[in-house]
N, C-alpha and C positions, 0 to 999 in steps of 0.2 A: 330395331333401333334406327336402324337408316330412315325408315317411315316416317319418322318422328322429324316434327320443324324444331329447328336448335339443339340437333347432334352433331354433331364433327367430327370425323375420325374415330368409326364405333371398330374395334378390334374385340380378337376373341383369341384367349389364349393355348386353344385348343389347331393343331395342325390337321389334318385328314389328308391322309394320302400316304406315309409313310410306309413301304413293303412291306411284312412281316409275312412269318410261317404260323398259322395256329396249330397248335397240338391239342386235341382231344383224344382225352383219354376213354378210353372204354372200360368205367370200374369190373365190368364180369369177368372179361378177358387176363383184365391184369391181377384180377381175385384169383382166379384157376389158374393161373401162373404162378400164385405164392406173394405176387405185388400190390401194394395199396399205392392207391394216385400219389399220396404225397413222395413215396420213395418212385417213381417214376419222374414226378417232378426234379429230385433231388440230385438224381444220378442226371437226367438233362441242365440241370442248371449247373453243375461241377464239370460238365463235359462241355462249356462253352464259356459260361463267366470264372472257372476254376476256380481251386480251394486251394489256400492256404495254411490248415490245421493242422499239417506234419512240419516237424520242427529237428532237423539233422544235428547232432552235438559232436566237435569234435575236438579236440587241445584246449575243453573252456570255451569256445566259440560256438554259437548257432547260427545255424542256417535253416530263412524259413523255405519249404517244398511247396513250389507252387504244382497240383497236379491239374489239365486242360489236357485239350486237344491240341493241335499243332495249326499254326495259322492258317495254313493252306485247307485242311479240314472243318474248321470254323467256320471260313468263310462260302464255302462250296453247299449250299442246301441242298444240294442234290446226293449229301452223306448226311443227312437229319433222319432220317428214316432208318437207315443204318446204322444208329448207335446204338450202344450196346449201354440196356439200363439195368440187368441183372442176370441171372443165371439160373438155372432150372436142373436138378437131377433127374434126370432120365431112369426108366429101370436098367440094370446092369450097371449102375454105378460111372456114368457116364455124364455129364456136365456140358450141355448145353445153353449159349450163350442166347438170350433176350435182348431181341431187336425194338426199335422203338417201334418200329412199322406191325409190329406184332399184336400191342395193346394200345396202339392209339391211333388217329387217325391225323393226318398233317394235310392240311388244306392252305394256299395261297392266298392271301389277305394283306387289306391295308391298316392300318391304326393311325393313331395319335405320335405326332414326334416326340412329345414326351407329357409328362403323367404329375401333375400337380397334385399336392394333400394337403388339406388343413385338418386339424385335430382327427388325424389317421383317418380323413375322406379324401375320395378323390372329388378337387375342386377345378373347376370349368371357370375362368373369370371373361366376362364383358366390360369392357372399359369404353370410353368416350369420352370427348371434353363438351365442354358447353359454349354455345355461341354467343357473344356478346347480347345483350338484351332479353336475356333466358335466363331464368329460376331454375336452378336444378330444382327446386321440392314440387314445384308444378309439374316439370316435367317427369319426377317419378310418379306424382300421382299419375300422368296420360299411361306411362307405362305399365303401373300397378293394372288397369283398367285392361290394357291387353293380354295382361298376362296371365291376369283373373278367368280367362276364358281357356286356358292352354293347361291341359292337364301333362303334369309333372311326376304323375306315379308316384315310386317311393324317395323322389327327387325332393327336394329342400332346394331355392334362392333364399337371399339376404344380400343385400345393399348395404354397400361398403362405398369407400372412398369420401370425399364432400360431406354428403349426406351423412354418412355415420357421424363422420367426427362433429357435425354440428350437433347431432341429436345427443350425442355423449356430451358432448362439452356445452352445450346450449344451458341448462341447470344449472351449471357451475358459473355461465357467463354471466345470469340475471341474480344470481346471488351475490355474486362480484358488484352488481351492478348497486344491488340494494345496497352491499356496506359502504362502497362507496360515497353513496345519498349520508348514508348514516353518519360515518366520520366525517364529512364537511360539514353536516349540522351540527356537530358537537363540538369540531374544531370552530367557527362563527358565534356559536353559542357562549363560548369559553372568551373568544375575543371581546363582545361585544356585551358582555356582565348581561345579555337578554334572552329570554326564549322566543320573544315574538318576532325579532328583525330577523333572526335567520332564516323564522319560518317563513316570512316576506321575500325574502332575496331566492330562496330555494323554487319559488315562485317559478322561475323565470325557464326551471328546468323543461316541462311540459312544451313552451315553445323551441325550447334548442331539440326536444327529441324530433317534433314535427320539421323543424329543420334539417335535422340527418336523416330522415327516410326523404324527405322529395329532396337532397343532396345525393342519395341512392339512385333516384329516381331519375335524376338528369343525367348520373354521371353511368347508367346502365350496368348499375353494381347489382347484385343479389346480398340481400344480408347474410353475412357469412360469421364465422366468428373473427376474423383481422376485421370486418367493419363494425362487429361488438365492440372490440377494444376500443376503437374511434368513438364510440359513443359513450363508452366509462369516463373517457379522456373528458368529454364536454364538462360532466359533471365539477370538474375543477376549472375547468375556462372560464366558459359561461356565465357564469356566478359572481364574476369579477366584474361586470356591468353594473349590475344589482349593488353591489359592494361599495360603488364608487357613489351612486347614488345616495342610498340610506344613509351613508357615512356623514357623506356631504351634510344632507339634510337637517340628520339628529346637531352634524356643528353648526346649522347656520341656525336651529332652533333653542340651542343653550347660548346663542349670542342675542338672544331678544326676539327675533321675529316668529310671526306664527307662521303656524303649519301650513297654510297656502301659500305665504309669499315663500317660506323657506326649500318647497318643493317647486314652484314657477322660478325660484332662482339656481337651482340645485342641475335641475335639467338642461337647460342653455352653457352653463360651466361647466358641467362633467361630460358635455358632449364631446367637446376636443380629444380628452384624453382616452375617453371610449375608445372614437371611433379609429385613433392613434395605435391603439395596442390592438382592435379588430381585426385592421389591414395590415398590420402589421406580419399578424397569425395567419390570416388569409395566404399573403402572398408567399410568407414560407411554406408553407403546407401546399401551392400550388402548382411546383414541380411532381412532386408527389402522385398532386391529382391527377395531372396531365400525361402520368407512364411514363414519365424521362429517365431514360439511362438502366442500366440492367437488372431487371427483376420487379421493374418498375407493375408489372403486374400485379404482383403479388403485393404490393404495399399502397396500391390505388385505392383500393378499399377503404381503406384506414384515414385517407385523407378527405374523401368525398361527404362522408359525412360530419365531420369536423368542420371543412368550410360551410356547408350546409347550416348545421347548426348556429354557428357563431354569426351566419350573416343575418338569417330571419331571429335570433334570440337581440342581437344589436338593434336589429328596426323594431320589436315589439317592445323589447324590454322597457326605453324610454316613455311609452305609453301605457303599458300594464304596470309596470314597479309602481307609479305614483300613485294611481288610481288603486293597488291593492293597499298599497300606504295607509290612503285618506281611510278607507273602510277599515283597515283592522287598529286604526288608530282611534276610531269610534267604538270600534268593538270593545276594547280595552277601556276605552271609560266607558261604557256602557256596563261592564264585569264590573271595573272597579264600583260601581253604585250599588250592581244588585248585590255584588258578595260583600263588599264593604263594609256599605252602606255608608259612603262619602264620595263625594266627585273629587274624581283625580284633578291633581291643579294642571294647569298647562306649566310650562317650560318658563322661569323665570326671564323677565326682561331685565336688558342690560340698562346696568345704571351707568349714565353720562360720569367721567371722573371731572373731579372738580381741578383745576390747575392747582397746581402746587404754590405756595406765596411766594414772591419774589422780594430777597432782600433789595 
């Protein structure tokens, strides 16, 4: 992990070096004693971590028996060898006590300062953070590729942290993303008595995504799931460019003018208020961008590509809306002919009112 460009602080939750005594047991020994390792075990682990399974009763009251060694003997290894794990009848009816030193053998050792499990394994964790302008997925691919080479015997990794929670939550993020898309066509659909103008306006989503990855790209974010969010988020922003537009349009074309003048005049007027609520959003969301104030990490993401988005969706939109306009507004009379079999009318023109008579 150190080897690797864009680690930071690789730890490992494993200590070495910690004193311990090992005990090995010698199953023969402790066999032709009458002992099975586990009761050697058992009488050493009561003779140091004590047992508490006797229970004194006396006036209605209990008291639990803790049974151990004496601190001064717990502590001293130099009495582990000496403890007494069981008993032995001699012939003549004579009862001799079993030493540990007897069936096993106690050797001087370091371990682990302590001993992590996950679903009853013992678990080793590697942890690191990632450097600004680094992908964690690239860089577990570099890592996958080293590791590929390092045999692990009856050992199992898995990758956790970041990466997990993206790849878990990732599925869930683009299905979010799709109802998203979904309910705003339904909701516009519903506004707008049409199926075709929402599919116009929806349009404009393709350049706000391309806007939040090189929004990613500048501000040295990794897509993550907080900069998903940011990107569902567009899907209701965004849209509202498009909105102002066609809206405008379809009224300046129920007011008499055609469809070119009513979209040459649609664009220059609906610019103002565009680009009014753009910068608006922008410069809210731009503390955000910039890391201010605490935690501001963690919520960078989120904002990077929201401005991204809104800024190149604002500069194409006024250029691609109309032009997808003109085309699916041909399209439509071009269905209405073949399925019809009538040419759709255009848009009535506005009739001049006549003044009212003056008494």
């Amino acid at each position: 992990f150190k080897q690797e460009p864009g680690v930071l602080n690789p730890d490992i939750s494993v200590r070495i070096g910690k004193p311990e005594q090992r005990v090995i047991v010698d199953p023969v020994k402790s066999a032709a004693m009458g002992l099975t390792v586990a009761q050697v075990a058992n009488a050493l682990r009561i003779s140091l971590e004590g047992d508490d399974s006797l229970v004194y009763r006396e006036h209605g009251n209990e008291y639990t028996i803790r049974v151990q060694l004496s601190d001064r003997d717990r502590h001293d290894t130099s009495k582990i060898p000496e403890l007494v794990v069981g008993t032995m009848m001699l012939p003549g009816g004579t009862v001799q006590p079993i030493r540990l030193a007897d069936v096993a053998t106690i050797l001087p050792s370091t371990g682990p300062t302590k001993i992590d499990r996950m679903d009853r394994q013992k678990l080793v964790a590697v942890t690191a953070n990632v450097a600004p302008g680094y992908a964690p997925g690239n860089m577990q691919l570099n890592i996958d590729k080293k590791l590929a080479g390092i045999d692990f015997g009856k050992n199992i990794y898995k990758w956790g942290g970041e990466n997990k929670v993206q790849a878990d939550e990732g599925k869930y993020m683009i299905a979010a993303l799709g109802l998203a898309i979904v309910l705003v066509y339904m909701l516009m659909a519903a506004l707008f008595d049409n199926l075709l103008y929402p599919f116009i306006i929806m349009l404009s989503l393709p350049q706000a995504m391309v806007g939040a990855l090189l929004g990613l790209m500048v501000a040295h974010h990794s897509l993550t799931i907080i900069s998903m969010i940011g990107i569902i988020m567009l899907v209701g922003l965004v849209t509202k460019n498009a909105i102002l537009l066609v809206d405008y349009t379809n009224t300046l074309r129920s007011r008499g003018l055609s469809r070119t003048d009513a979209i040459l005049e649609a664009g220059p007027t609906r610019l103002r208020p565009i680009l009014m609520t753009t910068i608006a959003m922008v410069f809210g969301m731009l503390p955000t961008a910039l890391g201010l104030g605490r935690g501001a990490e963690f919520r960078a993401p989120l904002a990077s590509p929201v401005i991204g988005g809104l800024i190149l969706s604002t500069m194409l939109t006024l250029l691609v809306i109309p032009c997808v306009y003109t085309y699916f507004d041909d399209f439509s009379r071009f269905i209405g002919r073949k399925i019809f079999g009538r040419r759709l009318q255009p848009a009535p023109q506005a009739q001049p009112q006549e003044p009212a008579p003056v008494d």
